[in-house]
N, C-alpha and C positions, 0 to 999 in steps of 0.2 A: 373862692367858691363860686360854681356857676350860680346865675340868676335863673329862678324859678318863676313860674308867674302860673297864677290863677286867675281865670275871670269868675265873678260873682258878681251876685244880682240882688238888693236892696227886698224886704220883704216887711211886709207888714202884720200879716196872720199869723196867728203863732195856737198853741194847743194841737191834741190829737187827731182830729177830723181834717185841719187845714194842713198838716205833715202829711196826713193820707194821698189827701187831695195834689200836694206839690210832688209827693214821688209818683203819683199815676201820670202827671206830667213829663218824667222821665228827669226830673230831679230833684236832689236833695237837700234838705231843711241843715242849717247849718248857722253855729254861732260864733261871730268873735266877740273876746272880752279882752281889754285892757285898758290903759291909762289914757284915752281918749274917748271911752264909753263903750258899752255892750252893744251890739248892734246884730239883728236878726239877719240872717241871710238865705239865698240858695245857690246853690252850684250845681252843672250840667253833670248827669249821672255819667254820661260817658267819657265825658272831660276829665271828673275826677278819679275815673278810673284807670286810664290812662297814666294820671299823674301821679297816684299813690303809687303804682304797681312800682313807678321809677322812684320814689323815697318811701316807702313803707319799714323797710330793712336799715333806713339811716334817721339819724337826725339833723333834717335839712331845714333851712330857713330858708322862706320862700316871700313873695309879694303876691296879693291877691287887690285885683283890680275891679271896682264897680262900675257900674252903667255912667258915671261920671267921671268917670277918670282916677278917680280917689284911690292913689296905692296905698298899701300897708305891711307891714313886713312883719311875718308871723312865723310860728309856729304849730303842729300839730296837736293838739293836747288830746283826744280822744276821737278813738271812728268806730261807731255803733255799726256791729254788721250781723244783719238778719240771722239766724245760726241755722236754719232750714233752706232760705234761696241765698243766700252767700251774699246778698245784695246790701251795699252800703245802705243804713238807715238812717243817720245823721253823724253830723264831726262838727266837733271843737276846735276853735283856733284862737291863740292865745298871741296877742300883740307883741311884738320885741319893740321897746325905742332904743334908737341908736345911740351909742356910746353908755349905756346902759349897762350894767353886769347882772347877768341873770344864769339862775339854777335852771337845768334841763336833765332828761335821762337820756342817753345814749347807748348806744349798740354796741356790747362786747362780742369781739370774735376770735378765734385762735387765729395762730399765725405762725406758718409752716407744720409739719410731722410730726408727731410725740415719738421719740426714740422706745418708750414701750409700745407703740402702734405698730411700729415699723418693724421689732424685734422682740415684743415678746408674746406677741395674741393680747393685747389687753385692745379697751375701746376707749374713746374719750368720751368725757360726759361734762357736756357746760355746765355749770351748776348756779352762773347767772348769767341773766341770757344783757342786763342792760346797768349801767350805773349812773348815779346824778353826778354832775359836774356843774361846777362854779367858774365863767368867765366871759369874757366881752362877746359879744353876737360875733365880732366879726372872728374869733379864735373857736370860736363853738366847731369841735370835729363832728363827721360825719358819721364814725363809728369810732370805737377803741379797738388796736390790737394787741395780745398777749401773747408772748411768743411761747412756744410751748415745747419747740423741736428738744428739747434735754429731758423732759419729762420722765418718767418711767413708772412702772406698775406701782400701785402704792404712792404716789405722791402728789402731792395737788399745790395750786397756784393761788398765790392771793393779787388781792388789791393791791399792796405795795407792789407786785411784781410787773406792775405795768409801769411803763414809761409812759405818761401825761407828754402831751404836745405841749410847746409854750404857751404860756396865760393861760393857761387850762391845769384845774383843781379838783382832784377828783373828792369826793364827801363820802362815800362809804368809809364802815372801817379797816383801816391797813391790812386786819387778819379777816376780812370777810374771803372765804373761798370761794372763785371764781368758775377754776376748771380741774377737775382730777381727775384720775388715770387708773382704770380698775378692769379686771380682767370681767369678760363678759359673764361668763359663770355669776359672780358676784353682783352684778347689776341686777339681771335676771331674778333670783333670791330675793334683793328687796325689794324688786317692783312686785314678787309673788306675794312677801310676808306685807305691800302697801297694801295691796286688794283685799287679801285674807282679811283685814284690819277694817279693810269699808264694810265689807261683807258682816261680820259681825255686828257692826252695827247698825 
């Protein structure tokens, strides 16, 4: 897996007014936590934009480097984004130590054609978009694929039907449904009778 790297910067302030204060600076308030202690931080708004836009879609481990040299090898665990300026407002990062076996969620995606896409009018519909997995930092995938090209109208994919990479464990359950295959007509219908349903209440 390629090496990632972030720099960050040691921070002492912490509350409302002084996160105001660090994003008028043009960066962001940001924490890591694990087995070496919690530790406040910030990160260059434009750096981390940059950097998410290329692992936002995966589960990457990355090393984020402070004003002292001090690497760390993390994880994403959350990214607060403003829901009006689209603007990151703080992220989480969650420590990996090496040789360590650790749960994480990853990115499920299909993988090639649905034979009822291709041949019958139907759409597909992810129906999880990520799953947790159990294994060593260094085996942790970037995403999960499901192969989908046999599929057809009416018929949906679980959990067991993915092929795990080695040292890698997937923890959902075997019958959770992943991806089905349903002619648009029918999607359309439950997204109407979802809303009718907010609507009333």
């Amino acid at each position: 897996m390629e090496a990632l790297l972030l720099k960050v910067e040691k921070r002492e302030s912490v509350g409302t007014s002084a996160a105001k204060k660090i994003r008028a600076e043009g960066k962001i308030p940001a924490n890591l936590y694990g087995p070496s202690g919690n530790r406040h931080l910030t990160v260059d708004e434009t750096e981390f934009r940059i950097f998410y836009k290329e692992v936002k879609d995966q589960s990457a481990l990355f090393e984020i480097e402070d004003t002292d040299g001090k690497k760390t090898r993390c994880l994403i665990s959350e990214v607060q984004v403003d829901s009006l300026s689209r603007r990151v407002k703080h992220v989480d990062m969650r420590e990996i130590a090496k040789g360590v076996e650790i749960s994480a969620h990853v990115p499920v995606h299909a993988g090639g054609t649905a034979f009822g896409v291709k041949n019958q009018g139907a759409v597909l519909e992810m129906v999880a978009h990520e799953l947790e997995v159990h294994c060593l930092p260094r085996n942790l995938p970037k995403e999960l694929i499901i192969d989908v090209s046999e599929l057809k109208v009416g018929e949906s994919l679980h959990v067991s039907d993915i092929v795990a990479p080695e040292g890698v464990s997937i923890l959902n359950p075997g019958d959770e449904v992943v991806v089905a295959c349903a002619y648009a007509a029918k999607l359309e219908s439950e997204a109407s009778d979802a809303e009718d349903e907010v609507s009333e209440d």
